[in-house]
N, C-alpha and C positions, 0 to 999 in steps of 0.2 A: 381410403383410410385418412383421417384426418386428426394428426398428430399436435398436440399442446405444447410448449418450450414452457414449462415454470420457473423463468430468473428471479431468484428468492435469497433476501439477506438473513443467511443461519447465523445461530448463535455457538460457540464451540461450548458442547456438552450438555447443552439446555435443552435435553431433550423433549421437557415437556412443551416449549415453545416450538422448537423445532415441527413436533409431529403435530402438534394443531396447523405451525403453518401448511405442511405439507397436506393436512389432510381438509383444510377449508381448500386449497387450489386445485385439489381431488374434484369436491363438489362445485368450482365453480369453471373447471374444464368438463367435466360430466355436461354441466350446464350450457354451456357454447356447443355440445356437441362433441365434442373429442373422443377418440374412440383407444387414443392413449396420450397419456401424458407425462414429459420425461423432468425428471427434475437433475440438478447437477453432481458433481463427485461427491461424495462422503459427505451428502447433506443431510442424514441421519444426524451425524456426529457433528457436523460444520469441519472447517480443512483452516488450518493443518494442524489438527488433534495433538497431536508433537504423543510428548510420553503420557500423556491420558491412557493411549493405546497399550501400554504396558499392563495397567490395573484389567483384572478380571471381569470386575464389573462393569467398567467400561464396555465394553463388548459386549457383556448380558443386557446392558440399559438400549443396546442399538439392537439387540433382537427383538426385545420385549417391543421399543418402537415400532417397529416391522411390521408383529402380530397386530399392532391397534392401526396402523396403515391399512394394510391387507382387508381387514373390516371394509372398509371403504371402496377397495377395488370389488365391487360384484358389476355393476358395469359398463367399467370402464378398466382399463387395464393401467400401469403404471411401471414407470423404471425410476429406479431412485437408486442413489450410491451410499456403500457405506463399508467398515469393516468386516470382513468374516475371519472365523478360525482355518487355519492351516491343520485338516484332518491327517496330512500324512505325517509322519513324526522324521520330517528332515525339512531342512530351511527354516526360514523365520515362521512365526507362530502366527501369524495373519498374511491376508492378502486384501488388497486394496479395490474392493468389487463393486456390483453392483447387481442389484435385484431385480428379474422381470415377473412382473404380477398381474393376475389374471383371476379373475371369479375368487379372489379372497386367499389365493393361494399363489406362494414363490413360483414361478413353472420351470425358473433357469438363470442360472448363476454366471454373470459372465465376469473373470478375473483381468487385471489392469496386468501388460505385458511388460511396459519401458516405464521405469520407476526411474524418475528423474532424483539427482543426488548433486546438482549442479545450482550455483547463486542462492532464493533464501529454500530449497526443496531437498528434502533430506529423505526421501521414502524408501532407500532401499536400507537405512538404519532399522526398519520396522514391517515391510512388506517383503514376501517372495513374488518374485514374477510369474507369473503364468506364463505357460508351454503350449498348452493346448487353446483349440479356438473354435469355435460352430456358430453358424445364426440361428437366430429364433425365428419360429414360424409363427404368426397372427395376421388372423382374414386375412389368408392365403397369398401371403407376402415374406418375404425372408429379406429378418432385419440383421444388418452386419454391425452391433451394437461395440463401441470402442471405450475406453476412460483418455481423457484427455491426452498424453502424453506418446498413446501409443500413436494417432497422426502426427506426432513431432520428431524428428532426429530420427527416422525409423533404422538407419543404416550404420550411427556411429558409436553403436552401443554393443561390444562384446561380450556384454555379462547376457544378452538378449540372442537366443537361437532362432528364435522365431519372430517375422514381422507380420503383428498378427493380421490385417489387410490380406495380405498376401495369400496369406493361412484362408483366410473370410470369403475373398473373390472366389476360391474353387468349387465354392458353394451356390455360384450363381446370384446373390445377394440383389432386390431390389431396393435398398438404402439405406445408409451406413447413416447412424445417429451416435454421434461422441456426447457424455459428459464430462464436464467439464471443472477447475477452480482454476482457473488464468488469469494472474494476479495483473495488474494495472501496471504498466508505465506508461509514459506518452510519447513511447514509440511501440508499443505490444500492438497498437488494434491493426496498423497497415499490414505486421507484420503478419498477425492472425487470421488476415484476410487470405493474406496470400498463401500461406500453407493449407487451409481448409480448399480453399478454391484448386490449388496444386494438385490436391487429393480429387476432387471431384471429377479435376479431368483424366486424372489418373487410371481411374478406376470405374470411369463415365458410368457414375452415379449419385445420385442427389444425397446432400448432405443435409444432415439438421444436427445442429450443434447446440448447447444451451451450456452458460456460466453459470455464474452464480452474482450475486453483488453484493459490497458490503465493505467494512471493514475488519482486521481481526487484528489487533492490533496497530503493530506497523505495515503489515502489507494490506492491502486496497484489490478489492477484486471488482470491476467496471461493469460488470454485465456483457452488454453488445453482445447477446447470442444472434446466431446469424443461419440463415437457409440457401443453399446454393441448388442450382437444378445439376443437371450431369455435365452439361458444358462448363461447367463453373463459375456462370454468372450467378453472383448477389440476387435473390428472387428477394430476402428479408434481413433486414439489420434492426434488432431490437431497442429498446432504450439505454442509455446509458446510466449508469451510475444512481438508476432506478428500480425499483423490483417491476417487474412486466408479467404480462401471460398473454400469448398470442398460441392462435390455433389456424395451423395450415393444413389445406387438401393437398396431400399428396400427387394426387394427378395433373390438379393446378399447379405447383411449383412446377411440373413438367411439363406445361401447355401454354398457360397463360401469362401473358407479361405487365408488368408491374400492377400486379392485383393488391400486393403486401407492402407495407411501407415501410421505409427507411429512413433513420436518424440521419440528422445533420451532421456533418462532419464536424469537429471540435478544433480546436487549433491549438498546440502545444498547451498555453496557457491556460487556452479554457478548459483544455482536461486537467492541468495541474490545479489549477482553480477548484474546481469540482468535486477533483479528488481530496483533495484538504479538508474541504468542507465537510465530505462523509465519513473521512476518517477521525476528525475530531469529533462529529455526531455521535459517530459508530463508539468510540473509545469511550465516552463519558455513559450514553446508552448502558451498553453492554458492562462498563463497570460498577453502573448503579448510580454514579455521581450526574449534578446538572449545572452544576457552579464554578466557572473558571476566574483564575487570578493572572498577572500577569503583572509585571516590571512594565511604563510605559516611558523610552525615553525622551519620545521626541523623534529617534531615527528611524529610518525606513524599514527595518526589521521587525520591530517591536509595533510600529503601526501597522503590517500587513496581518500579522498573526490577529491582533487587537479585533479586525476587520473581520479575516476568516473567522476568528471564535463567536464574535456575535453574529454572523450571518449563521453561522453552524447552531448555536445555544440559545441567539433569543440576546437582543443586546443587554439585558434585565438581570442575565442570568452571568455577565461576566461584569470582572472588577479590575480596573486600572489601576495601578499604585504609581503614582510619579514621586521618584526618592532624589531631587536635586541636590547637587553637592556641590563646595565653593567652586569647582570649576563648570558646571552647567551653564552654558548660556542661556540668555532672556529667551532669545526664541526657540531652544529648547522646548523653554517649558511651555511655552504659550501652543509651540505646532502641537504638543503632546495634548494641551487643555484645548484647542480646536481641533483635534482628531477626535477627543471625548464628548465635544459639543453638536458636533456632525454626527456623531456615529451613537448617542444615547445611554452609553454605557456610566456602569458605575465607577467611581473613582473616587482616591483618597492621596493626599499630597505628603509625604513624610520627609520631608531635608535631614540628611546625614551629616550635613557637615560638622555638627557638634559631636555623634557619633565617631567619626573618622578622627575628630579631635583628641577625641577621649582614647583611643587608640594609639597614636603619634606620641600622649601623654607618655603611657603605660610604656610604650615600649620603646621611649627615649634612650634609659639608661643601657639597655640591649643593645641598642642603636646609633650609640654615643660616636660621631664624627664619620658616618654612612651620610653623603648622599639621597636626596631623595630619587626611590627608581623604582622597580617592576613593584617591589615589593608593597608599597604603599599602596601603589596602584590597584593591586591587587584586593586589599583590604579593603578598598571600595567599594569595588563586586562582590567582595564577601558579605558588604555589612549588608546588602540591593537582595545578598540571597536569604539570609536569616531573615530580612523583613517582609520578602516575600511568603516566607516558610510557616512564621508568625503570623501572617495572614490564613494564609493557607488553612494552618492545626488551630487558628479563634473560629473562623468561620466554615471550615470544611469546605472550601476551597480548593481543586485539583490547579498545582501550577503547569503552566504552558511555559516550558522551554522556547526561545525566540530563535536562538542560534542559528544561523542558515551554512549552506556545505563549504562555500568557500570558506569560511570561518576556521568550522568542524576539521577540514583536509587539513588546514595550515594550522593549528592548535592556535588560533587568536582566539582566545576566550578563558576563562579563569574556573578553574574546577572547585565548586562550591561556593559559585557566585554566581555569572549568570551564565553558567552550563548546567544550573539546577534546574529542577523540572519532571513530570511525570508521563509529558511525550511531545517529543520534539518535533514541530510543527513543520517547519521548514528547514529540518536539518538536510533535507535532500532536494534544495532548491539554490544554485549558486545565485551568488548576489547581482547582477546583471539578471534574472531572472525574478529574484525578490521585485528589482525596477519594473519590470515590465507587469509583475502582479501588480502593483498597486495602480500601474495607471488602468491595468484591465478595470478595477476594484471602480476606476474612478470614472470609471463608461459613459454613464448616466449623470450622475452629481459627483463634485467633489466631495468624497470623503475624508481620506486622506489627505493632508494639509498639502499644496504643491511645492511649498517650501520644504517638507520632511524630502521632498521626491529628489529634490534641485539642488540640497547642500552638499557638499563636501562631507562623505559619513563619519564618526567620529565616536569612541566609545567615551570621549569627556573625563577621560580620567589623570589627565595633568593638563596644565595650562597650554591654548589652544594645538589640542591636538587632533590629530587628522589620521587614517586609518592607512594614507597613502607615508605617515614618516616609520611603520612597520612590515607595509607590504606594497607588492607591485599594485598596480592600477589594477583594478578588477576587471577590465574588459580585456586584458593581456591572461591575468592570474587564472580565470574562468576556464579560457580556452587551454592553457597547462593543462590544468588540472582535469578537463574533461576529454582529452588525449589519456593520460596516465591513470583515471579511476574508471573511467566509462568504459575506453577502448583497450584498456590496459597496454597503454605505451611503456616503454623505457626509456631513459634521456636520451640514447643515442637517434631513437627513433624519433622523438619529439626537439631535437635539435636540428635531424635534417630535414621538417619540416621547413627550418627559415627562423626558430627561434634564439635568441640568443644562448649561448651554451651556459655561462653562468649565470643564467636567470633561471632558468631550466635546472639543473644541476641545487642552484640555491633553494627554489620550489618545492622539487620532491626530497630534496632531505629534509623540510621541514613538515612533508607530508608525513612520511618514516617518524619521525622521532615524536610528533604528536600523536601516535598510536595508542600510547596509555591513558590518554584522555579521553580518547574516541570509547575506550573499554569503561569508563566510566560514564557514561551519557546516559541521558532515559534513550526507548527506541525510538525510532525517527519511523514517522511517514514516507512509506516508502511510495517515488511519485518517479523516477529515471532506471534506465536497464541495471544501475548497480548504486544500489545507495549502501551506507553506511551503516554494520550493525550486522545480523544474519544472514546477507548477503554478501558479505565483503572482511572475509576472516586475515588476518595478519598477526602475524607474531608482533609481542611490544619487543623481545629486546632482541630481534633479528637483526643483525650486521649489513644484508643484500641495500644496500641501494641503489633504483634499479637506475 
């Protein structure tokens, strides 16, 4: 039997895109020979449908797809995911399934058991679980057919009676094929390995696994479907961060050694790299827009995003705005005008300082014997965001948020200035990492000016200032912080690390109390085990500091 994996970037609800994709990769596994071919979770619909699945016809437009699918399966059979209704009239009104097709017709429905409800996956809000479990039979093989979740955690889930494997093996099953939507971090694939391989030996049977790729907003799904034999060696590791279709013999993945090939391994960065670039592809794509703007100021935040948008859009297609104020250094502007001259993009220079003047005027008498201090400051970044915004509504223009996580954690950034934006690029990349993106960025040629890389970062907004007279070093702050949001540490745990206690203690209470900000952001690309936003809820006016 020789099985097709189609890693395919859906659109959530575009059905009509949707079912062409699915049904040219019908004819063109038909075509290679394939005798089925599986595509990923609820790629009918695209994942994660969120309250779509609520409307009626939602669901009617995923059947209706099915029927024009099904067409195509006369020879070649197919499994594809998607929502069904819940016929019994108790639990949620869907379940989370998937279709096996055969001569143009459904032949067997298999239901998704462990509905994850954990980080940014919410699916028991909207699915019941399945109880029951059977294989499917085709050319005289029995497929123990799974949805993603149900190989994951099988064990720590009490809403769960049944681990449906378990259920599956009694059946004598000759190979368990999962679909899939396993969103992206850059630590998901080692870990994805391992669990799929865990299962193979488990159950000494050969896996074939298939994702999906793509963006959908803020979460990023990688691809990397993979084929293991019963021992649990990797026989296939698909592409990355690419749509794919590969077609394996069966008998082969259980005989023969390295017939199929395997992707390169990636390296933290080059997957966050990667992923950046697809998800600003994917977001602009899929919202219809091709035109990005952006605040450029010279520092290393604002040139990486700068970087990923034009490798993402087409340097053509994005616009630099450099808005210098009296306190802007010379080589500010110059690294921000050789970052634009390296890199081809468009650009427009707008100085605020008479702006911010005209401000200071007006709101003298308000202001009468204040100090100058946050406040002014602030009005800076406000006026950086209105001209952004200006830009944006003359020219249709989507703006890129630049903000990166250590920022984001610690609330240094100004709400309606430049924590504007329509999706935060690198809100889930701390700043020690932004460093290491651009020298990635800088592989081949300098891009990136080496002076944006090498200075002292600085948001310029009083005379010489420096990002180090309001916060710790980033290479101390980083690791805080990736203790207490990644691992979910508390101070006492991350003190007896070796850190100092009022550094620690100062840290995350300002991680706490910048929470009302964080609720106000565009969504952030999500690129680490727990970024900011759908995956990472917090009360704003909670007392707990942990």
């Amino acid at each position: 039997m020789k099985i097709a994996l189609a890693q395919l970037n859906y659109h959530i609800g575009n059905f009509e895109a949707n079912t062409q994709k699915i049904t040219e990769n019908i004819k063109l596994a038909k075509a290679k020979g394939a005798d089925l071919v599986v595509f990923a979770e609820l790629a009918i619909c695209g994942y994660p449908p969120r309250d779509f699945l609520e409307f009626e016809e939602f669901i009617v437009l995923c059947e209706n797809a099915v029927e024009e699918i099904a067409k195509h399966c006369t020879d070649i059979a197919c499994i594809v995911g998607l929502p069904v209704k819940n016929e019994v009239l108790q639990g949620k009104d869907l379940f989370n399934a998937a279709y096996f097709i055969e001569a143009g017709k459904v032949k067997a429905v298999v239901k998704k058991a462990l509905l994850p409800t954990y980080d940014v996956f919410d699916e028991y809000r909207y699915f019941e679980p399945a109880t029951q479990f059977s294989c499917i039979e085709f050319q005289g093989k029995k497929i123990a057919l799974t949805i993603c979740e149900d190989l994951w955690n099988i064990n720590d889930n009490p809403l769960y009676v049944s681990n449906p494997m378990d259920e599956l093996i009694k059946e004598q099953p000759d190979v368990m094929i999962n679909i899939a939507a396993s969103p992206f971090s850059y630590t998901h694939d080692d870990e994805r390995i391992q669990v799929l391989a865990d299962n193979a030996k488990k159950y000494h049977l050969p896996v074939f696994y298939v994702n999906q790729v793509g963006a959908q907003t803020e979460i990023i799904f990688d691809g990397g479907s993979l084929v293991f034999d019963a021992d649990g060696e990797m026989k296939a590791e698909m592409k990355y961060f690419e749509e794919d279709l590969q077609v394996f013999d069966l008998e082969e993945v259980e005989s023969v050694r390295n017939k199929y090939p395997k992707s390169e391994r990636l390296t933290d960065i080059e997957q966050i790299h990667d992923a950046l670039i697809l998800g600003i592809k994917d977001y602009f794509r899929k919202s219809g827009f091709s035109k990005a703007v952006l605040g450029l100021s010279g520092g290393i935040d604002s040139a990486v995003v700068c970087a990923l948008a034009c490798r993402a859009l087409g340097a053509e297609n994005v616009m630099a705005v450099l808005m210098p104020s009296k306190f802007s250094s010379d080589h500010s502007v110059q690294d921000a005008l050789d970052l634009v001259n390296n890199i081809g993009c468009m650009h427009e220079i707008v100085p605020i300082k008479e702006v911010a003047e005209a401000f200071d005027h007006i709101l003298a008498p308000a202001f009468k014997g204040l100090s100058f201090n946050l406040a002014e400051e602030n009005i800076q970044a406000r006026i950086r965001g209105i001209i952004n915004m200006a830009m944006s509504n003359k020219f249709g223009y989507i703006l890129l948020n630049t903000s990166n996580k250590s920022e984001c954690a610690v609330g240094y950034g100004t709400l309606y200035g430049d924590m504007c934006g329509a999706i935060g690029v690198i809100g889930d990349v701390y700043k020690m990492q932004v460093f290491e993106l651009a020298r990635y960025i800088n592989k081949e040629r300098e891009i990136i000016p080496v002076n944006t890389i090498v200075k002292p970062p600085s948001a310029e907004l009083r005379p010489d200032q420096k990002d180090s007279d309001s916060l710790p070093e980033y290479e101390i702050l980083d690791k805080i912080l990736y203790q207490h949001i990644e691992k979910k540490q508390g101070s006492k745990a991350i003190i007896a690390q070796g850190y100092d206690e009022a550094l620690v203690k100062r840290i995350l209470k300002m991680v706490n109390i910048a929470e009302f900000k964080r609720y106000q952001t565009p969504p952030i690309l999500r690129v680490s085990p727990k970024a900011f936003g759908m995956g990472r809820r917090m009360p704003i006016v909670g007392k707990y500091m942990a």
